[in-house]
Phi, psi and omega in degrees: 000126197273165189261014172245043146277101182282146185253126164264121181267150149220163203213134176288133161293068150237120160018277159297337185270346155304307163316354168244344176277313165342305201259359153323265174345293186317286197303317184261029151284296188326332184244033161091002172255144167301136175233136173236151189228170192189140144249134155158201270265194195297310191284344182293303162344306178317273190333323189299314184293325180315300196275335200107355179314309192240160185245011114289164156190116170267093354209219180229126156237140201227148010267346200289337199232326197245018177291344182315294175323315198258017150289328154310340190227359230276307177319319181289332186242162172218167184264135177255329193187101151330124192236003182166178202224083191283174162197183195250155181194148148267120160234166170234153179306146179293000207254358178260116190298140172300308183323330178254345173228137156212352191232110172330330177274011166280336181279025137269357172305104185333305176314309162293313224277346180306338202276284202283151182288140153288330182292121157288086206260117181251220195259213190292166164318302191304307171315154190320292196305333165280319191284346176282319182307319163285023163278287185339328199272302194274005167280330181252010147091349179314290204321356174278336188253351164113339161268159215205156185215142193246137140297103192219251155265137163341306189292316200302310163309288196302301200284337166263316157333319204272006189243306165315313196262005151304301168263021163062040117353118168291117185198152176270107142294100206258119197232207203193157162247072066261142127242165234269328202295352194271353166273011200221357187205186200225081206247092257259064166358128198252141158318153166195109198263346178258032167099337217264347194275356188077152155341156172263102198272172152224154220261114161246137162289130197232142172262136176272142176299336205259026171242011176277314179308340174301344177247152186264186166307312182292308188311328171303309199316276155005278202298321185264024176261332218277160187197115174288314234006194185294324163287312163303335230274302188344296185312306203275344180294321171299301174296344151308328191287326208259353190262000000 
């Protein structure tokens, strides 16, 4: 194995899945390979791995938000490593008493709606977490109540969270686990009893078969010890946010 054997990595252009394609990389620079990176948006990733663009991809999370993806190609591919154990959530800021919310279906309760923002602001179209959130608004009947949920950018998400709770603003976030804000803030998990959030996934590193001679044996080895988990995952999402 030459020491210029390049690896195409590729990661949905979010954050944490950079933060996890990062210590992919480490490991196999450590063992001598040129690494090249690629990004975007969930389903292009995919494709990308599917056509052969990237011979990794950190990672899938399975089954609940990305087997769809990885079903086209599920022949083509193998699982390398469980790199962390993600799902999906509605949480609120810790400063919203459990007493008046602990359930999405609370958030129809008078007392909240005197409270609470209606908008519901998520990431891209593509994520787990927006097709589920747009399930969430007419299954649990909110949309009767003035809420509504968009699809939009990190920032747009991320960043009216972090401006609600400077002024301690009643507000829903449709999140995820690990991300960086739960390392940086204390973000309450809402019951959600019909389900729609999915599964507790797991975040795998998926390989094309015909790029495994491309690694080397110690680096596979390596790659199929690793297990990040969530608390770190948090961490290292954050130190991607600070860069």
């Amino acid at each position: 194995m030459s020491d210029d054997t390049v690896i195409r990595l590729g990661h949905i252009d979010l954050s944490f899945h950079k933060a996890s394609a990062l210590k992919v990389a480490e490991i196999l620079r450590d063992n001598g390979h040129s690494v090249e990176h690629a990004m975007a948006h969930h389903e292009r990733a995919f494709e990308m791995l599917g056509t052969g663009q990237i011979d990794l991809l950190a990672s899938a999370w399975l089954p609940s938000s990305h087997q769809k993806y990885l079903n086209p190609m599920e022949n083509e591919v193998e699982k390398v490593t469980v790199l962390y154990e993600p799902y999906c959530l509605w949480g609120v800021p810790d400063y919203v008493p459990e007493a008046d919310i602990s359930s999405v279906d609370d958030l129809k309760n008078e007392s909240v709606l005197s409270k609470m923002e209606r908008l519901i602001q998520g990431i891209n179209p593509g994520a787990g977490i927006s097709r589920f959130s747009a399930a969430m608004i007419d299954e649990y009947g909110l949309r009767d109540h003035g809420y509504h949920f968009e699809t939009g950018t990190e920032e747009d998400c991320f960043g009216r969270f972090v401006n609600a709770v400077e002024e301690e603003r009643w507000i829903v976030i449709p999140l995820w686990q690990p991300q960086f804000l739960h390392h940086r803030y204390s973000i309450r998990e809402l019951d959600e009893p019909k389900g729609l959030l999915g599964s507790k996934d797991e975040a795998t590193l998926i390989l094309r078969k015909d790029a495994r001679k491309k690694i080397s044996t110690e680096a596979l080895s390596e790659l199929r010890s690793l297990h990040i988990g969530n608390q770190r995952m948090n961490a290292l999402d954050d130190e991607v946010q600070g860069k």
